[in-house]
N, C-alpha and C positions, 0 to 999 in steps of 0.2 A: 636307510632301509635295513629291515631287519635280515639274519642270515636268508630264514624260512623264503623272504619274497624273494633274496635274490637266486635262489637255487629255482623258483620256479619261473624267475625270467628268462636264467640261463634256458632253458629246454625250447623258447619259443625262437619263431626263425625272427629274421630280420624284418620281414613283411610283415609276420605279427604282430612286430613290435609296432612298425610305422602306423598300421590298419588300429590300432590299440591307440597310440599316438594323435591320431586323426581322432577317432569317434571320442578322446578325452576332448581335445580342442572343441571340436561339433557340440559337446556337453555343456562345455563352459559355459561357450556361446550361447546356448541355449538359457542356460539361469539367468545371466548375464540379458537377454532381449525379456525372460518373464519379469526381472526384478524391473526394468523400464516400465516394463506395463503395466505392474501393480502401484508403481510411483504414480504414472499418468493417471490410474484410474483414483485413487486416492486423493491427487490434485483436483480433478474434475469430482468427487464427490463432495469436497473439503469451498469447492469455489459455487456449487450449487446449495449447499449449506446453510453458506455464506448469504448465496441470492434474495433463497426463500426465508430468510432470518430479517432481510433489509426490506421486502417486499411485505413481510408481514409486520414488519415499523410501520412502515407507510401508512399502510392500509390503518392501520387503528389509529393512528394519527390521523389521518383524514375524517376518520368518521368521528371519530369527537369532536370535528372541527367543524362549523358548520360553512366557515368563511376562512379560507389561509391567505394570506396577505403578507409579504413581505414587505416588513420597513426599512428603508434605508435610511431613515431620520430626516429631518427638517430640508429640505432645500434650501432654503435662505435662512440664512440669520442676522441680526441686527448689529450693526458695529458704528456706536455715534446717532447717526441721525439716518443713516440708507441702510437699507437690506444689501447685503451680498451675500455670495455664494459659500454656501457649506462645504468648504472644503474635503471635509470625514465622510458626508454624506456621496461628494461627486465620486471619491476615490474608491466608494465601496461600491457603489453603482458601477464603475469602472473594471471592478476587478469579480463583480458576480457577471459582467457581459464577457469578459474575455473568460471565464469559468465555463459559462454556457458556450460560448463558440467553440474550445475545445472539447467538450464533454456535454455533445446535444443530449444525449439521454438523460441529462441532470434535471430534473422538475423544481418544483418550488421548496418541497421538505430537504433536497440537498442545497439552496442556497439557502433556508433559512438556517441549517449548520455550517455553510460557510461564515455567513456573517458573524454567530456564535464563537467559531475559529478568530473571527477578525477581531470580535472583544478581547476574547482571552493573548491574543497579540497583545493589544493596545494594553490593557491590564499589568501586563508580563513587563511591555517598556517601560510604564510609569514606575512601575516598583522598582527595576532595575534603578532607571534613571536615580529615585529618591535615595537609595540603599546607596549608589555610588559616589565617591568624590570627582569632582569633576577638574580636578589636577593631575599634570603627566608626570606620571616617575619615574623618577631620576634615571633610571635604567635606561628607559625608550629614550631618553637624551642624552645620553653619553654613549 
């Protein structure tokens, strides 16, 4: 502190000081509970945004559409001489039903980007896989 403030501390009583003390505290507090509120109101503008940004996806996706259909691909496919089961097709059937049971508000525009997700997986492994050698180094074995 400079001389100047502390000569004008000196003059105040002890009460003044603590009463001084207090309404600094009370102060703080006070930015301290508006800075909350301006986060929370900023979150909730930032997440309504967000809403009417995905809700106006929708909407224009639907209306160019005249029909939305999700495909999960073939059910059967042919191995030798029998039809059996699609395995890629069951697993993604599988994993847009536990998507929907978690997440009932999801419609059909958000499983047909899950499925889109589930290419870009499947994508993602193969190239991995290709790119990679499929020998352990020496390292992980000693």
């Amino acid at each position: 502190m400079s001389t100047r403030s502390q000569q004008s501390l000196e003059f105040l009583s002890r009460e003044d000081l603590e009463r001084y003390a207090r309404w600094d505290r009370l102060r703080r507090l006070r930015y301290k509970v508006w800075q909350c509120q301006q986060r929370r109101a900023w979150l909730l503008w930032y997440a309504l945004k967000c809403a009417y940004r995905s809700f106006r996806g929708h909407m224009e996706y639907l209306r160019a559409k005249r029909e939305v259909v999700v495909d999960f691909g073939p059910a059967l496919m042919q191995r030798g001489e029998c039809l059996v089961e699609n395995m890629r097709t069951s697993i993604r059937s599988q994993g847009a039903r536990k998507a929907i049971a978690t997440h009932q508000w999801a419609n059909t525009i958000d499983m047909i980007l899950y499925l889109e997700g589930f290419d870009q997986g499947e994508q993602y492994a193969r190239n991995i896989s290709d790119t990679q050698e499929h020998s352990v180094p020496e390292k992980v074995l000693s």
